[in-house]
Structures are given as C-alpha cells and as structure tokens.
C-alpha positions in Angstrom: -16.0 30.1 -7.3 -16.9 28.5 -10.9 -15.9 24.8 -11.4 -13.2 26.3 -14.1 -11.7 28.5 -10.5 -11.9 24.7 -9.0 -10.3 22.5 -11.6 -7.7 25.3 -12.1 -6.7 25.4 -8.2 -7.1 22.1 -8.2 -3.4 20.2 -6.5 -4.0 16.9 -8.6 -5.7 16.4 -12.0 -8.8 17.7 -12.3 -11.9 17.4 -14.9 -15.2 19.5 -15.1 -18.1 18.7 -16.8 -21.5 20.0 -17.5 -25.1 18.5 -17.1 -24.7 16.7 -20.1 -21.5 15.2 -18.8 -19.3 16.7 -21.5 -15.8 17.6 -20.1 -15.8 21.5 -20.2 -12.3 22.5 -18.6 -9.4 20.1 -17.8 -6.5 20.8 -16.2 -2.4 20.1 -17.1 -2.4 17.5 -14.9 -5.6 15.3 -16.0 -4.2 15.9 -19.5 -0.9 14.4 -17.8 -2.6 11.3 -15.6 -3.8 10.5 -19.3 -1.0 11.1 -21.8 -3.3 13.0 -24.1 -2.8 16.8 -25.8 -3.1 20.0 -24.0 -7.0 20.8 -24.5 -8.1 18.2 -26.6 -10.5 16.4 -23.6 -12.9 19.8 -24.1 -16.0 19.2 -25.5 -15.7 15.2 -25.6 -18.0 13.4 -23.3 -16.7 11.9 -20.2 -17.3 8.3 -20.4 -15.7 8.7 -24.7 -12.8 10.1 -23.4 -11.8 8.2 -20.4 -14.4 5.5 -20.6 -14.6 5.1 -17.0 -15.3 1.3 -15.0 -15.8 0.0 -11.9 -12.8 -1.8 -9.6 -14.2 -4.8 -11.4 -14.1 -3.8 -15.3 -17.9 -3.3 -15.4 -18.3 -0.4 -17.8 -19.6 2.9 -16.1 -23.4 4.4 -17.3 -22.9 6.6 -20.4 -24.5 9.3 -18.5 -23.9 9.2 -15.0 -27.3 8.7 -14.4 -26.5 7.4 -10.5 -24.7 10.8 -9.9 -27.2 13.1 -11.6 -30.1 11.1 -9.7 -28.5 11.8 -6.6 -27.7 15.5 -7.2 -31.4 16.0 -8.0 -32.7 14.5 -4.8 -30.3 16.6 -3.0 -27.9 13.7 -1.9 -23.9 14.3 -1.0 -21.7 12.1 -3.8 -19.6 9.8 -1.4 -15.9 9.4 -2.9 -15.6 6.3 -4.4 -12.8 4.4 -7.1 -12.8 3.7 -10.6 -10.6 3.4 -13.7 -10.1 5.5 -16.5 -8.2 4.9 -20.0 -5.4 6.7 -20.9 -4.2 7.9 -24.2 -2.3 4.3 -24.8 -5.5 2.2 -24.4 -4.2 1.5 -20.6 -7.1 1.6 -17.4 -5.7 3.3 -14.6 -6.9 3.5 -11.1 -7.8 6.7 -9.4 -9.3 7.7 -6.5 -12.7 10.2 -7.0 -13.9 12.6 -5.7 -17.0 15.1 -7.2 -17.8 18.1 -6.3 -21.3 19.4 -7.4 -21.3 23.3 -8.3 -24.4 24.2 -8.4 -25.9 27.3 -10.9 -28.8 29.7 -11.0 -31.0 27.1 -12.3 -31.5 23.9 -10.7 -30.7 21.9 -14.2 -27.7 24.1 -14.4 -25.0 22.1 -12.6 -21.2 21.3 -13.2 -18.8 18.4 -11.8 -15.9 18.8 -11.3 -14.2 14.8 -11.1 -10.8 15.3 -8.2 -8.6 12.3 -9.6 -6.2 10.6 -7.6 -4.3 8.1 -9.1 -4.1 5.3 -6.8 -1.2 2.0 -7.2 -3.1 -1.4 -7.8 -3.7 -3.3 -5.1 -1.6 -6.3 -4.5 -2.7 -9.0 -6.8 -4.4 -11.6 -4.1 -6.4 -8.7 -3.3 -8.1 -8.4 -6.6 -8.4 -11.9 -7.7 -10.0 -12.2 -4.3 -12.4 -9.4 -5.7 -13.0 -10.9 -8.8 -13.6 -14.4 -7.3 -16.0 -12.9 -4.6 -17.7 -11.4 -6.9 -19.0 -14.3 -8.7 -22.2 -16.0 -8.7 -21.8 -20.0 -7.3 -22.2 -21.1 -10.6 -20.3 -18.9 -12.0 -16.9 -19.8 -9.7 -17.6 -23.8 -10.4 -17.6 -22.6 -14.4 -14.1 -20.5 -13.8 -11.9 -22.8 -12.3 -12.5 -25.4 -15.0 -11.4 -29.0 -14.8 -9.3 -28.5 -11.6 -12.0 -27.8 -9.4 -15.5 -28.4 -10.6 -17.4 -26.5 -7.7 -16.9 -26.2 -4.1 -16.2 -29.7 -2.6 -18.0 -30.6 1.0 -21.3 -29.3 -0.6 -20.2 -25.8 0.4 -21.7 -24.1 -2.3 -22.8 -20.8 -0.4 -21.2 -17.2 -1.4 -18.6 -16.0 0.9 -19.7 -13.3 3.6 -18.3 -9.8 4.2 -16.7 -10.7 6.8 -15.0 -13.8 5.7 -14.7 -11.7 2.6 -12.5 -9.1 4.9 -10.8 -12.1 6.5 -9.3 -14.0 3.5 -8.0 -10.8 2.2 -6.0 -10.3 5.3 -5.0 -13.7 5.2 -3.8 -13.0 1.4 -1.7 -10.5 2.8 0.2 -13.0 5.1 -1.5 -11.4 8.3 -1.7 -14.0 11.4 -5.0 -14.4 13.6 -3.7 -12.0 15.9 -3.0 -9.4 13.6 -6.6 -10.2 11.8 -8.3 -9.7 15.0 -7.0 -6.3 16.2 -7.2 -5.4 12.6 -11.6 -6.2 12.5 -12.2 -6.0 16.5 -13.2 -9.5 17.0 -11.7 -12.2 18.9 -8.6 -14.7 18.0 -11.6 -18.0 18.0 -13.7 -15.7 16.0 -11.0 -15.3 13.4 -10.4 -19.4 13.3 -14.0 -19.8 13.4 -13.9 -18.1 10.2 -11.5 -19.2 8.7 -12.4 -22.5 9.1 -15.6 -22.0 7.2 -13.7 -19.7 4.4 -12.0 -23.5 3.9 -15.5 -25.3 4.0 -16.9 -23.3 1.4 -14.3 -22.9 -1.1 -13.2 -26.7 -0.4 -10.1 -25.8 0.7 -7.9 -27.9 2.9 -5.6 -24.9 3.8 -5.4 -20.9 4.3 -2.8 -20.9 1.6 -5.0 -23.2 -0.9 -8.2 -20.7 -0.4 -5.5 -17.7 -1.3 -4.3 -20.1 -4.1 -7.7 -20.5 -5.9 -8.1 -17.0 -6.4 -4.8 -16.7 -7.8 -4.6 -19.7 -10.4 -8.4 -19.4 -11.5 -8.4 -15.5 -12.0 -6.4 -14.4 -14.7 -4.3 -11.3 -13.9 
C-alpha cells in the first residue's frame, strides 16, 4: 500500500508528503479540517500551507528536520500535538500521528500526517503551560507591576510534578483525587502543594491558579 492507498482509506483527515515535505495527496476531509478548496494543498509545502506550531505557538522547522533525522537513524515517530492554520488564518489543535512509507530507495520516503482535531484544553490548563514554560526572569517580566517576581525568595522553576499537581488543582480536583490520580500519597500532595505556594509567592491554591490566569493572556 502507497501513502496515496493510506491517506485515501484514511477515517479522519489525512495529508501525504514527500521527502521534500511538499503535500503530495490530501484527502476531503483535511481539505475540510481546513476550510480550503478540493486539491489546492497539492504541491504546496507543508509548513506554507498549514504552518504548523507547537502547543505553545513556537513555529515548527521549515523542513521537519527532527522527523526526517529520526527516519534516517531508523527511529519510530512517537504521536505527538500541534496546530495547524486553517483557511481563515485560525490555529487549530490536532492530534498527529506519521506514518513513514518507505520506497525502493532509502531517500525515497513519504509521510503521511493522521490529523485528529482535538478541543482546546480548558484555559487554566494552558496558561499553566505558558507560565511553566517561562524562564524565572521571564515570569517576574510577565506579570508586570502586580507581582514583580516570586515573593519569599522562591525564585526556582516549578517541577514536573508540581507542574502535574497545579494543573489538577486548576481543574478543581481535591488531595484525594490528586493522589489516586499520580500514585503518591495525600501528605505528598500537601507537601507539594505547599511548595507550588512558596515558589510562586502564593498565599492560596486558588491565587497560584489565579496568576496563570490574570498574567497570561488568552
């Protein structure tokens, strides 16, 4: 089976493209996800047509080189998220997956991008990724005159963990429900938490979900 068999047999919107990363068959429902004409995706370059970013806005390599370096060292693409623009100027989030079809040659290759639009996550959750995301300096320099910098001297980046944690908390989940949800105990939750506060300079859960919200603007 050719990438065109795949994208054509494809259930959701489907895009191939060749080693050069030009789209070379797209199906009705990629056109769809979109809003653009039957056909005219053919022959444009992936990241031209849907110019492609990361969960945080961060525009995606021109030419894939992270996927094509993987496919030469022989490495499985993991499924991962992104946006794309549709035909209004609009970013929309989708779910990928790539499957690597491989030709005669070894430079002779095809992708063939499985896109599943996915709904945007609530909107604690990505403020919480935008303000994690940031440098110390950075987060003093984005919350402006309310909030110079961490207070207490906690300066320090958030963890995974307590990443993980405030993000459950974002979604109203109690200490209970946080600790099935990760495997660790109830103190080990609160322990946590209590140091999500010190860092951020926080005198409450609901003020450490507040900063990302007033100081990130979506």
């Amino acid at each position: 089976m050719d990438a065109h068999d795949l994208v054509k047999r494809a259930s959701g919107a489907a895009v191939a493209t060749d080693a050069s990363n030009r789209i070379s068959f797209a199906n009705a429902a990629a056109e769809k996800l979109v809003g653009c004409r039957p056909g005219s995706l053919v022959g444009k370059r992936f990241q031209d047509a849907l110019e492609a970013r990361d969960r945080f806005g961060n525009r995606l390599c021109q030419n894939h080189c992270a996927l094509h370096e993987m496919i030469r060292a022989g490495e499985g693409i993991q499924a991962f998220e992104m946006d794309v623009r549709d035909a209004a100027g609009n970013h929309l989030r989708v779910a990928t997956s790539v499957v690597v079809v491989l030709g005669q040659d070894p430079t002779d290759y095809s992708l063939v991008f499985l896109l599943s639009p996915r709904p945007r996550r609530r909107r604690a959750d990505e403020a919480i990724d935008r303000l994690m995301s940031l440098s110390p300096g950075a987060f003093a320099v984005q919350i402006g005159d309310q909030l110079r910098g961490p207070r207490n001297g906690g300066s320090a980046p958030l963890t995974r963990r307590q990443r993980e944690i405030l993000s459950l908390v974002a979604e109203g989940k109690s200490a209970a429900q946080i600790s099935k949800s990760l495997g660790i105990s109830k103190n080990t939750v609160r322990n946590h938490t209590q140091n999500i506060l010190h860092r951020l300079g926080a005198k409450s859960k609901a003020e450490a979900v507040s900063l990302a919200l007033r100081h990130h603007a979506i």
